[in-house]
TIMAR-672885 format. One line per field, with one value per residue (C-alpha): residue number from 1; residue in three letters; x negated, y, z negated. Coordinates in Angstrom, 1 decimal, padded with zeros to 4 digits, m for minus. Example, Ala and Ser with C-alpha at 12.3 -4.5 7.8 and 13.67 -1.06 7.14 Angstrom:
BEGIN
pator: 1,2
nuza: Ala,Ser
xx: m012.3,m013.7
yy: m004.5,m001.1
zz: m007.8,m007.1
END
This chain:
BEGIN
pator: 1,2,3,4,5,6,7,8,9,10,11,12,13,14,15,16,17,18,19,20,21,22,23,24,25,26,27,28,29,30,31,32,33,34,35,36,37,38,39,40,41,42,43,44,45,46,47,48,49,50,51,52,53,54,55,56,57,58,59,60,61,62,63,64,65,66,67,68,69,70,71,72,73,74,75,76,77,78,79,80,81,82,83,84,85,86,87,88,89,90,91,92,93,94,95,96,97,98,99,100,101,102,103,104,105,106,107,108,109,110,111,112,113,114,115,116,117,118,119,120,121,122,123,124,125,126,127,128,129,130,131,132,133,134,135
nuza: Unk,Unk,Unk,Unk,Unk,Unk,Unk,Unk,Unk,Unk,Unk,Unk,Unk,Unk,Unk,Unk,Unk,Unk,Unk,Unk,Unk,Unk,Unk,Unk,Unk,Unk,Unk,Unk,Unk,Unk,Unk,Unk,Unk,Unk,Unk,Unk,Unk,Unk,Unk,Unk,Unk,Unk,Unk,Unk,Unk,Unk,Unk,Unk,Unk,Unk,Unk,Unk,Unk,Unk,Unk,Unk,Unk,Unk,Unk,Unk,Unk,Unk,Unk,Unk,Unk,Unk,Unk,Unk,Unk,Unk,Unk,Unk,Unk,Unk,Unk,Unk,Unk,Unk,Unk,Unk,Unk,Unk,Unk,Unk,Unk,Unk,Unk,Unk,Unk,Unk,Unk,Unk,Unk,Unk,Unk,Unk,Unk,Unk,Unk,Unk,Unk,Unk,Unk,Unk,Unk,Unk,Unk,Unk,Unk,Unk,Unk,Unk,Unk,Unk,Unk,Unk,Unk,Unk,Unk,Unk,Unk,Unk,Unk,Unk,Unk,Unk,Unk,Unk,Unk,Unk,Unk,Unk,Unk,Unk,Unk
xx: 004.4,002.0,002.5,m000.3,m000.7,m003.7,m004.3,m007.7,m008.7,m011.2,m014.2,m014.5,m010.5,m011.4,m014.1,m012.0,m009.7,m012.0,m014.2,m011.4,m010.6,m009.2,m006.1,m004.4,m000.8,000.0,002.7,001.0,004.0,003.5,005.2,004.9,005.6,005.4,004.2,006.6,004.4,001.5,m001.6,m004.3,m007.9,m008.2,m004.9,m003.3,000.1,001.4,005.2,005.4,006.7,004.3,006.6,006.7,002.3,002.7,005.3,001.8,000.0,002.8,002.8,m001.0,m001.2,001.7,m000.5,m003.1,m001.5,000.1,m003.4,m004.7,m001.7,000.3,003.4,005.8,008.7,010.6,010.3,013.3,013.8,014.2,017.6,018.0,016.6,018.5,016.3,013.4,012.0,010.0,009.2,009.6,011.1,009.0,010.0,009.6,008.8,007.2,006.4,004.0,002.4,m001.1,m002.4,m005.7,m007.7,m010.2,m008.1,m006.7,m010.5,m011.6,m008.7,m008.8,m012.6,m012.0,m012.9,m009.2,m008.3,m010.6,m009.0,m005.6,m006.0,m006.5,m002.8,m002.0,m003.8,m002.3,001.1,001.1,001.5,000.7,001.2,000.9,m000.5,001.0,m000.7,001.9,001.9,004.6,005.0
yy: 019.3,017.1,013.3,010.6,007.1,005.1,001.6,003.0,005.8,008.1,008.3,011.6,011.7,008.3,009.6,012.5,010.2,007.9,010.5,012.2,012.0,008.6,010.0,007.3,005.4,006.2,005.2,004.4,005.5,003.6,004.2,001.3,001.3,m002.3,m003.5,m005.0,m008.3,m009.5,m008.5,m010.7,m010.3,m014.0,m014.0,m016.3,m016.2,m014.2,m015.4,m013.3,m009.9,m007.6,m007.5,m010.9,m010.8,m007.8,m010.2,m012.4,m009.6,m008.8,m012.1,m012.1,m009.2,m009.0,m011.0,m008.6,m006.1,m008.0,m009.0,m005.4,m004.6,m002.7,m003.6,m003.6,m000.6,m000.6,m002.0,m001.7,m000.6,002.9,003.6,006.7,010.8,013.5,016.5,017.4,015.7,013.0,011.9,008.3,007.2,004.2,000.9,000.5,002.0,000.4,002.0,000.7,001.5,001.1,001.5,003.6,004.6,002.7,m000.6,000.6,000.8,m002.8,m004.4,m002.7,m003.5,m007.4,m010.9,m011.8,m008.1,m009.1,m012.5,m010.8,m007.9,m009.2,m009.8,m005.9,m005.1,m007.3,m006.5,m002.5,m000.4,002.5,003.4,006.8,006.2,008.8,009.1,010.1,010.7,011.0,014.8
zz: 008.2,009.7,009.0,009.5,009.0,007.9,006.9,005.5,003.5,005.2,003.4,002.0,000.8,m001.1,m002.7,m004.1,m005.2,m007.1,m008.8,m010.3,m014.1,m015.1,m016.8,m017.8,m015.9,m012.7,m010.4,m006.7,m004.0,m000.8,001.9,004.4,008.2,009.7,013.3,015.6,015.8,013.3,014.3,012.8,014.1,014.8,017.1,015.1,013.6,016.6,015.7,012.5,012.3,010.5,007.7,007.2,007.3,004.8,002.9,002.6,001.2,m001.0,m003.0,m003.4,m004.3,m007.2,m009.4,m009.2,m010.4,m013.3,m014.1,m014.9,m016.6,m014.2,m012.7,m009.4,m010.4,m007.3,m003.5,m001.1,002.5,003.9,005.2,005.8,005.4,004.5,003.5,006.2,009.4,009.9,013.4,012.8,009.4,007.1,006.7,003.0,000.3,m003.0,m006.5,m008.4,m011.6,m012.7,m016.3,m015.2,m012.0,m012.6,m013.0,m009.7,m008.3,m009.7,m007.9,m004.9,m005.0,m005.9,m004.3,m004.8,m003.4,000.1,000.1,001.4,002.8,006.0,005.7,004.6,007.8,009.8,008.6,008.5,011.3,009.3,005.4,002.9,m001.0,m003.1,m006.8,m008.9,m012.8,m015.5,m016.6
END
């Protein structure tokens, strides 16, 4: 199994992703693998880790969520694998649970969602977004 990680969607998969049915909750999984250093555009803030810039993101972006009725479930640190390979193992992993697609669009789509993201970016070596939905 091939494993790769993005800190954007390409095009065409976000499309997809967007245009399909709105069915209701969804729990987002991220998987998160952090840079060493922060790497902010503007070169500043060169003393944080990148989980410490993503720690930025985190807090602005908790709100968010709340906003549109959603909620954080879980967020914790990987420590370990025990079933299949992975070539290097994520940082972090974080659940989160979104009352409808398109609530997950508008925020992601935002003014307030723009504000941080720079921080997301800076933070994030690399990261997968798993849809999930209650069976």
């Amino acid at each position: 199994m091939q494993v790769v990680d993005q800190l954007l969607p390409d095009p065409l998969v976000a499309g997809r992703f967007f245009t399909g049915p709105d069915e209701g909750p969804f729990v987002m999984v991220n998987l998160l693998r952090f840079r060493d250093r922060a790497e902010y555009h503007d070169g500043s803030d060169t003393h944080l880790s990148g989980r410490e810039a993503y720690d930025r993101y985190a807090e602005g972006v908790r709100p968010l969520i709340e906003a549109l009725g959603g909620r954080v479930v879980y967020s914790g640190a990987v420590t370990g694998l025990l079933l299949g390979e992975v070539e290097d193992l994520w940082d972090a992993v974080g659940l989160v649970e979104y009352p409808s697609l398109g609530a997950f669009r508008d925020m992601a789509l935002s003014p307030e969602m723009r504000a941080i993201e720079h921080h997301r970016m800076a933070g994030l070596a690399g990261q997968l977004n798993i849809r999930t939905r209650p069976q």
